[in-house]
C-alpha positions as CSV (number, residue, x, y, z in Angstrom):
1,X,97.4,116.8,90.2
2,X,98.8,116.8,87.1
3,X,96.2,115.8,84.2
4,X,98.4,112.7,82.5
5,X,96.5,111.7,79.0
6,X,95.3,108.4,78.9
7,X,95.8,106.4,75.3
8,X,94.1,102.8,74.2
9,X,97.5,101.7,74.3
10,X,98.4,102.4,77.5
11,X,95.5,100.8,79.4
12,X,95.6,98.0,77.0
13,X,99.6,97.0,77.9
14,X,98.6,97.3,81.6
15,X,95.3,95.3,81.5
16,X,97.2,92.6,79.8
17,X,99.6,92.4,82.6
18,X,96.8,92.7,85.0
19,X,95.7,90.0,84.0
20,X,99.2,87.8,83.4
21,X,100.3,88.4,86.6
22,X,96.7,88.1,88.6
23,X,96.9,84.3,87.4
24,X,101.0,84.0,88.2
25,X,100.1,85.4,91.7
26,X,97.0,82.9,91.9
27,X,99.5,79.8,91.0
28,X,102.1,81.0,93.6
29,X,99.1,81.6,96.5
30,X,98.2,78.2,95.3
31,X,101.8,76.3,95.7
32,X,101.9,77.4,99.5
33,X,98.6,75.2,100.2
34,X,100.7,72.0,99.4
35,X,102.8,72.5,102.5
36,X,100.4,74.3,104.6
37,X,103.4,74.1,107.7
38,X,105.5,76.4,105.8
39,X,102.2,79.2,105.8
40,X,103.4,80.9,109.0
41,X,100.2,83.8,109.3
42,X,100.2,86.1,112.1
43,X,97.2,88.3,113.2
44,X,97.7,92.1,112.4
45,X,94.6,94.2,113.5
46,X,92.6,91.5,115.0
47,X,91.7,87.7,115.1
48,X,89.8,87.7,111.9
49,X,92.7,89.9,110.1
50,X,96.1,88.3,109.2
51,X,98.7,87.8,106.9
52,X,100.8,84.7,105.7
53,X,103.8,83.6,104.3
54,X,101.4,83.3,100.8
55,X,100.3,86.9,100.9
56,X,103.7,88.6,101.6
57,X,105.3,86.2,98.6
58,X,102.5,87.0,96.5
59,X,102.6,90.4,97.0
60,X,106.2,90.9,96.6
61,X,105.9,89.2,93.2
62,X,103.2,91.5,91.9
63,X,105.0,94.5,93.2
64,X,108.2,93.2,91.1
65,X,106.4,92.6,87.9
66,X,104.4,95.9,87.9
67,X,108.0,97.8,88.7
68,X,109.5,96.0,86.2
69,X,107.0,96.8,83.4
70,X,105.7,100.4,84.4
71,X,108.4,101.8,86.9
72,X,106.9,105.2,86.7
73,X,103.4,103.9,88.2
74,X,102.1,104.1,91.3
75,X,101.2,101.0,94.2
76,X,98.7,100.7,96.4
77,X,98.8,97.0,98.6
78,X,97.4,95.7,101.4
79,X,100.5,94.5,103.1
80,X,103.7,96.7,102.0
81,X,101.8,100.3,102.1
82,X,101.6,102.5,98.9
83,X,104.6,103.5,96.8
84,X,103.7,106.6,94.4
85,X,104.2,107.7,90.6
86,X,104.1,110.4,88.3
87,X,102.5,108.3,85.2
88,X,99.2,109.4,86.1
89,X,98.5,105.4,86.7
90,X,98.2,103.6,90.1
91,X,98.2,99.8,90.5
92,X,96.0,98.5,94.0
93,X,96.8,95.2,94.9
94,X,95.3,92.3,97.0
95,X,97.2,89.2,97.1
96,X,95.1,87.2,98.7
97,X,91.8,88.7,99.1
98,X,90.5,86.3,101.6
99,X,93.0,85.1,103.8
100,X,91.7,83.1,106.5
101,X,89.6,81.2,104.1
102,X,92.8,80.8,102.4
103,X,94.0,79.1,105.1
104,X,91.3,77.1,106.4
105,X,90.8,75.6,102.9
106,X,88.0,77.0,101.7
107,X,87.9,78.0,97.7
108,X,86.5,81.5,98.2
109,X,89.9,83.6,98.1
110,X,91.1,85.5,95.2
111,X,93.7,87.7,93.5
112,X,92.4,91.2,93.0
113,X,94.5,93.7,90.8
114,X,92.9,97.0,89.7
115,X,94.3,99.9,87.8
116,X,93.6,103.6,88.5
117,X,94.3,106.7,86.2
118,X,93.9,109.8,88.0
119,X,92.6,108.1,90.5
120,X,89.4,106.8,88.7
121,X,89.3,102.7,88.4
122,X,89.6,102.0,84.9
123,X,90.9,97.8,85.0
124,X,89.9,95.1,87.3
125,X,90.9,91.8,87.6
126,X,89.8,89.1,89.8
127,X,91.4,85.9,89.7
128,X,89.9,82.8,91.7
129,X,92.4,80.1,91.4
130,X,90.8,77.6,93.3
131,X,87.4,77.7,90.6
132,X,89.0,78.4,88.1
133,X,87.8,81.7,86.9
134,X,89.0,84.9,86.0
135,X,87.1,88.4,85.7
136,X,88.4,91.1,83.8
137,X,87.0,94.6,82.9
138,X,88.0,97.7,81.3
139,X,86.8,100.7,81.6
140,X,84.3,101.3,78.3
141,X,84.9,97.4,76.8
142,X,82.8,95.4,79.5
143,X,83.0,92.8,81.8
144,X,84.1,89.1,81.1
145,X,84.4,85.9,82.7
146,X,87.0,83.7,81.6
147,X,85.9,85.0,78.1
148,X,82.4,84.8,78.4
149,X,80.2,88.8,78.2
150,X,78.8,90.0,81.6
151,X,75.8,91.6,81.7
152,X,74.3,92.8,84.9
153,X,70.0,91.7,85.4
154,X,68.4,95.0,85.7
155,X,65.5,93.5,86.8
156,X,65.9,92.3,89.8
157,X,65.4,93.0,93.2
158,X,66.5,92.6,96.9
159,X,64.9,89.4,96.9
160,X,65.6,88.1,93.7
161,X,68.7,86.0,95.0
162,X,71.1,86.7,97.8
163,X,72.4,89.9,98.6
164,X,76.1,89.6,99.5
165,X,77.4,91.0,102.9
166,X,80.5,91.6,103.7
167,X,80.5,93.0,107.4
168,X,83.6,92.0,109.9
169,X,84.8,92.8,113.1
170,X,85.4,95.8,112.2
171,X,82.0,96.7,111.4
172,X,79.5,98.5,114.3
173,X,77.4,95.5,115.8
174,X,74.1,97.2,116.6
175,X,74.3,98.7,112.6
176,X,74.9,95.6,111.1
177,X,72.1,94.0,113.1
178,X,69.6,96.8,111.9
179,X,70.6,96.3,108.3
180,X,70.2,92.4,109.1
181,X,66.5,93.1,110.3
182,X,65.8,95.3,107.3
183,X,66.6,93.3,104.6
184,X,64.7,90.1,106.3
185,X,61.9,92.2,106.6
186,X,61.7,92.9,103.1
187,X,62.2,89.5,102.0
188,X,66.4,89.8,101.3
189,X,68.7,86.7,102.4
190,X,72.6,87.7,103.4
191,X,75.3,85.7,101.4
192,X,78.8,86.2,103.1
193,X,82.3,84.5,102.1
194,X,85.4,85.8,102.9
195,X,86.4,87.5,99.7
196,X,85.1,90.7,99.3
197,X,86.2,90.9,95.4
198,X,84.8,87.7,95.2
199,X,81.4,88.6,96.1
200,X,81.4,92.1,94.0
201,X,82.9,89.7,90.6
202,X,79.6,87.9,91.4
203,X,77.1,90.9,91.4
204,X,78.7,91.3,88.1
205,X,78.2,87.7,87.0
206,X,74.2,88.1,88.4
207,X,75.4,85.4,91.1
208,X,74.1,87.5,93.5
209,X,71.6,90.6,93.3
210,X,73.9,93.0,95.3
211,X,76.3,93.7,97.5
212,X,77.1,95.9,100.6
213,X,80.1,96.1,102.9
214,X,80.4,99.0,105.9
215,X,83.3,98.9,106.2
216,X,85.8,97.8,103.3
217,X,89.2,98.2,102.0
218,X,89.9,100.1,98.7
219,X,92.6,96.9,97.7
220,X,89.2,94.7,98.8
221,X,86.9,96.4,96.4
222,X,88.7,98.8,93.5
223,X,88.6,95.4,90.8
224,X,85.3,94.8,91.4
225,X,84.0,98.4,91.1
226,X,85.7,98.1,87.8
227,X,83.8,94.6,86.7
228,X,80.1,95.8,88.0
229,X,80.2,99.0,86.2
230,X,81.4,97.5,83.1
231,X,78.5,94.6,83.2
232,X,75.9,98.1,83.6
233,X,75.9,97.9,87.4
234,X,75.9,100.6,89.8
235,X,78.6,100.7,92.9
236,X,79.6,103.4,95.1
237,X,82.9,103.2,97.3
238,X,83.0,105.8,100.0
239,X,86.4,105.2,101.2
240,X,89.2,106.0,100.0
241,X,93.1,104.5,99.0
242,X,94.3,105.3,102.3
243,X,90.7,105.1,104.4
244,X,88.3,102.1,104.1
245,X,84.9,103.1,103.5
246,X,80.7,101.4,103.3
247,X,80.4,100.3,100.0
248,X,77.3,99.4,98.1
249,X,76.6,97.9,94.7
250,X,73.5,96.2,92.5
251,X,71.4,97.3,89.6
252,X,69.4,100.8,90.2
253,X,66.9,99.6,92.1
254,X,68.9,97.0,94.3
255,X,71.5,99.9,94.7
256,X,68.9,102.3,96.3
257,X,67.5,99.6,98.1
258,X,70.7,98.7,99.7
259,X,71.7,102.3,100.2
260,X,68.4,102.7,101.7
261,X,68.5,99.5,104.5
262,X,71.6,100.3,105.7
263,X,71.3,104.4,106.4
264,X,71.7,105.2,109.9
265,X,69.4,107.4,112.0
């Protein structure tokens, strides 16, 4: 790999269009709900996993703007496959991170844009249009929502608040029900919504104490990893850009808890 210098300016210009286009692609996402007919979704690797008209449109814009801007960086996105660059910077792209809630009209889907140099996550940006926020961090200058300083409580514990969850179909039944019956047993209640971004933006905003995932995407996950790091939170993603992976995510202590509950014999 060839070692590609990385100046203020350069992750500055691209975290500024991060976060531009995150909010564009949130608007256009959001202009399909108003004539829900024309959303046309088909299932791609099972019930719970599809893809709309909203998400292919979305995507295609983001893919545009980043080409337009930084045509010698890299894309990573959940519905057109990767394109590679030589800039040393890689852009991975959800459009719609939550899809069926998307279309079932629920609030909890967002727009989740991070940017990787040398393949380390160094901006995230989640945009949730239907709330109204917007996360953004950067590697080394924090983690905000819409403006305001995240900090991550290192004081809490499992069973502080909720621990978010975002197992699917994909996921190993009889694991999931052991990490289930762990975490009850030591006093942890599951929070699950259909945005995996989502739910990692709120372990950065101390919404929730933690989060864990067996089986995520690195589109699903990359912006977040970004945010909870940046607010002095601990995550660990052991997938990869091409291979989903368990991912888990908290303060120190609700990280090695977490970690802990859901090791397998």
């Amino acid at each position: 790999m060839n070692n590609h210098h990385r100046s203020p300016i350069d992750v500055t210009t691209r975290r500024a269009l991060a976060e531009s286009i995150a909010r564009q692609a949130g608007e256009k996402a959001r202009s399909f709900l108003a004539n829900p007919e024309k959303l046309g979704w088909v299932e791609k690797a099972s019930s719970q996993d599809i893809v709309s008209a909203a998400d292919e449109a979305t995507e295609t814009y983001l893919r545009g703007m980043i080409q337009q801007a930084f045509p010698d960086d890299g894309i990573v996105g959940e519905e057109a496959g990767s394109t590679t660059g030589n800039s040393g910077f890689d852009w991975v792209i959800d459009p719609i991170d939550g899809t069926m809630a998307f279309l079932v009209g629920q609030p909890n889907w967002t727009v989740s844009i991070a940017v990787l140099h040398e393949g380390e996550p160094v901006i995230g940006v989640v945009v949730a249009p239907m709330l109204g926020e917007t996360y953004v961090g950067c590697a080394g200058e924090g983690s905000t929502l819409n403006g305001r300083r995240l900090v991550l409580n290192q004081d809490w514990t499992i069973r502080s608040t909720t621990i978010g969850f975002g197992g699917t179909e994909r996921a190993d039944p009889l694991q999931i029900g052991a990490f289930v019956t762990r975490l009850y047993q030591e006093g942890g209640v599951l929070f699950r919504v259909g945005s995996g971004a989502l739910m990692l933006a709120y372990v950065a905003a101390n919404r929730l104490a933690g989060y864990y995932d067996p089986t995520l995407f690195c589109w699903d996950c990359m912006a977040g990893m970004v945010l909870i790091r940046e607010a002095g939170g601990i995550v660990e993603f052991a997938g990869n850009l091409s291979q989903p992976g368990p991912i888990w995510a908290g303060n120190a202590q609700v990280f090695s808890d977490l970690k802990r509950l859901s090791a397998t014999e």
